[in-house]
N, C-alpha and C positions, 0 to 999 in steps of 0.2 A: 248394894251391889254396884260396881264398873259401871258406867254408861259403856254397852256394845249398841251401834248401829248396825250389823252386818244386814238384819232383817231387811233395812231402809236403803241398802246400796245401790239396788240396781236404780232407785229413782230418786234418789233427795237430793241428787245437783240440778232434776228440773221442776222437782217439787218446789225448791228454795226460789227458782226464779219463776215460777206462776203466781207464790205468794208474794215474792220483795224484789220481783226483779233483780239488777244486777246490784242490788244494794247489800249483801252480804258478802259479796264479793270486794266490793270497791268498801267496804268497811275494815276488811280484814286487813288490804293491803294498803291502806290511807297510811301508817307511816311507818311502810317498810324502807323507806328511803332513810331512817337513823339507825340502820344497822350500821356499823361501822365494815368499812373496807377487810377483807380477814377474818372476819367475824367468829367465832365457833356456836354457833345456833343450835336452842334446843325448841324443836316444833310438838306441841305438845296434842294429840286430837286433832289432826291434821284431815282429818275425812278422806275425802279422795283427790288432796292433792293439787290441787286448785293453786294454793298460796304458793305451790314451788314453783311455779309459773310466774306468779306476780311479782316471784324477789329474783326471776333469771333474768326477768324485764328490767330490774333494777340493777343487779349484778350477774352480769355475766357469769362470772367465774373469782373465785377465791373464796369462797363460801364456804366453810365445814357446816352440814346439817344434820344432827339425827333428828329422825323422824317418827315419833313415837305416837302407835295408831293399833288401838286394841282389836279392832276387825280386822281380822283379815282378808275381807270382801274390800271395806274401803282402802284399804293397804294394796291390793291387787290395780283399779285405779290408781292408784300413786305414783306408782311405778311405773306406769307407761308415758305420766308427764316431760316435759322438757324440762329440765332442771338447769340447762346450759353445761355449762362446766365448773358447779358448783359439787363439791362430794357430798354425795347423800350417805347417809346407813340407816338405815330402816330395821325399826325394833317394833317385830309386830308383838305389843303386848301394851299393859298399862304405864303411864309414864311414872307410878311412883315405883314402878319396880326398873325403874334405871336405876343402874350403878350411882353410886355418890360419891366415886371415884374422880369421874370428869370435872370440872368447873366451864362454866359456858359464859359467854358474854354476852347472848342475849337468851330470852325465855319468851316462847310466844304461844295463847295460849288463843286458837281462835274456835268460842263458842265451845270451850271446852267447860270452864268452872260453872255456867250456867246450868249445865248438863251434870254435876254431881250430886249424889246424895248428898244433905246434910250430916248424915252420919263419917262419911269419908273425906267432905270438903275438905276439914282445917288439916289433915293429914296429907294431903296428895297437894295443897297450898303450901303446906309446911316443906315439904321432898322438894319442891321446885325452887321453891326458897333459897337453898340449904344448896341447891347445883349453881344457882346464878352469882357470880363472883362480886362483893361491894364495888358498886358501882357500875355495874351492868344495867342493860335495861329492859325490864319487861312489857312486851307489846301485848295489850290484853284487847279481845273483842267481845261483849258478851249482848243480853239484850238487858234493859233494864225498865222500869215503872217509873214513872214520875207525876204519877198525877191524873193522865189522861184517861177517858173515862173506857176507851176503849183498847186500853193494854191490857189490863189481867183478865179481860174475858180473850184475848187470843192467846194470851201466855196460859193459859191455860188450855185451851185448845189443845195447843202445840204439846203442853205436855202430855195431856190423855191422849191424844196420836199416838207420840211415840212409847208412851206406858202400853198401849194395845198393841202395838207392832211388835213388844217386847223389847225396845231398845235401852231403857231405862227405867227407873221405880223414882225419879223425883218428881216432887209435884207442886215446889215451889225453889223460888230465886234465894239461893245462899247468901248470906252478908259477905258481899263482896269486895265492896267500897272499903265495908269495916276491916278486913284482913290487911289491905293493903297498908290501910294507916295505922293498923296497928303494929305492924313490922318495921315502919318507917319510913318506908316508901314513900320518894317525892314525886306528884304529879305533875309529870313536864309539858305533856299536850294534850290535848283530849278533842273529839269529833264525836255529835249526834250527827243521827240517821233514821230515816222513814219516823217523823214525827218524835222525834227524842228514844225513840223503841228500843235503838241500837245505840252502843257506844263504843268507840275506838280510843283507846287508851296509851298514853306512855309514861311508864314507870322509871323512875331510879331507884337504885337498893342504896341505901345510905348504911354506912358501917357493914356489920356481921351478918 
């Protein structure tokens, strides 16, 4: 199934900062500064809207955004964000059911892919794929393992939470890293956060 959050709405932007503080936030928005001026942006799992804040701080205005958020609890937050004078359109539903029509120049995807069934990952990776134009660039956030001895006893946590809240049925970290390399994708910067837990990413789409 979709990861829906709606269950989690009224409290997961102060749940997020009881657990990580402001480090999900300031992860997401670590380098919204390479969006390009004009940009046409696709915000993928955007929660409640947070990040439209963080990129009006950066850009004012000239911003095309759709904003694709399958709750419609956390889609109702969104909406009351400051966005500046950036255009939003707000697609409350899944982002692989966006049009394939658009081509975007950039893809951002925060805390979204960690959040999908393995059964749907390479599918709903592949649709975003397939909207970002060669040579655009995908801004990913997710959380990640490396070793430490106390990551997958909380990533774990976090998932039976939200598996009992009914927000998701995943119960473990998709091969992430692997998709990107295996599309092509050049890794241009990259940011750990709260002990390597978190990772702030920027992709290039090399060719098709």
């Amino acid at each position: 199934m979709a990861s829906d959050y709606s269950n989690a709405a009224w409290f997961y932007d102060n749940l997020s900062r009881i657990v990580f503080g402001q480090t999900l936030v300031e992860a997401q928005a670590r380098f919204l500064s390479a969006i390009p001026a004009d940009a046409n942006v696709l915000i993928a799992g955007g929660g409640t809207g947070k990040l439209l804040e963080s990129i009006a701080a950066i850009h004012p205005q000239g911003i095309t955004i759709t904003y694709a958020e399958i709750s419609s609890k956390m889609m109702a937050h969104a909406r009351q964000r400051n966005a500046g004078k950036n255009q939003v359109t707000f697609v409350n539903d899944a982002v692989e059911h966006v049009a394939g029509r658009e081509v975007f120049d950039v893809v951002i995807t925060p805390f979204l892919l960690d959040s999908l069934n393995p059964e749907i990952f390479q599918q709903v990776f592949d649709h975003m794929h397939q909207l970002l134009r060669p040579g655009g660039i995908w801004l990913n956030t997710d959380f990640q393992l490396t070793g430490k001895w106390w990551q997958k006893p909380l990533l774990k946590s976090m998932y039976f939470f939200f598996r009992l809240m009914g927000c998701t049925d995943t119960i473990s970290l998709p091969q992430i890293a692997g998709s990107f390399n295996k599309r092509g994708y050049k890794a241009l910067q990259e940011k750990a956060f709260y002990g390597d837990f978190i990772l702030a990413s920027v992709f290039e789409k090399c060719g098709g």
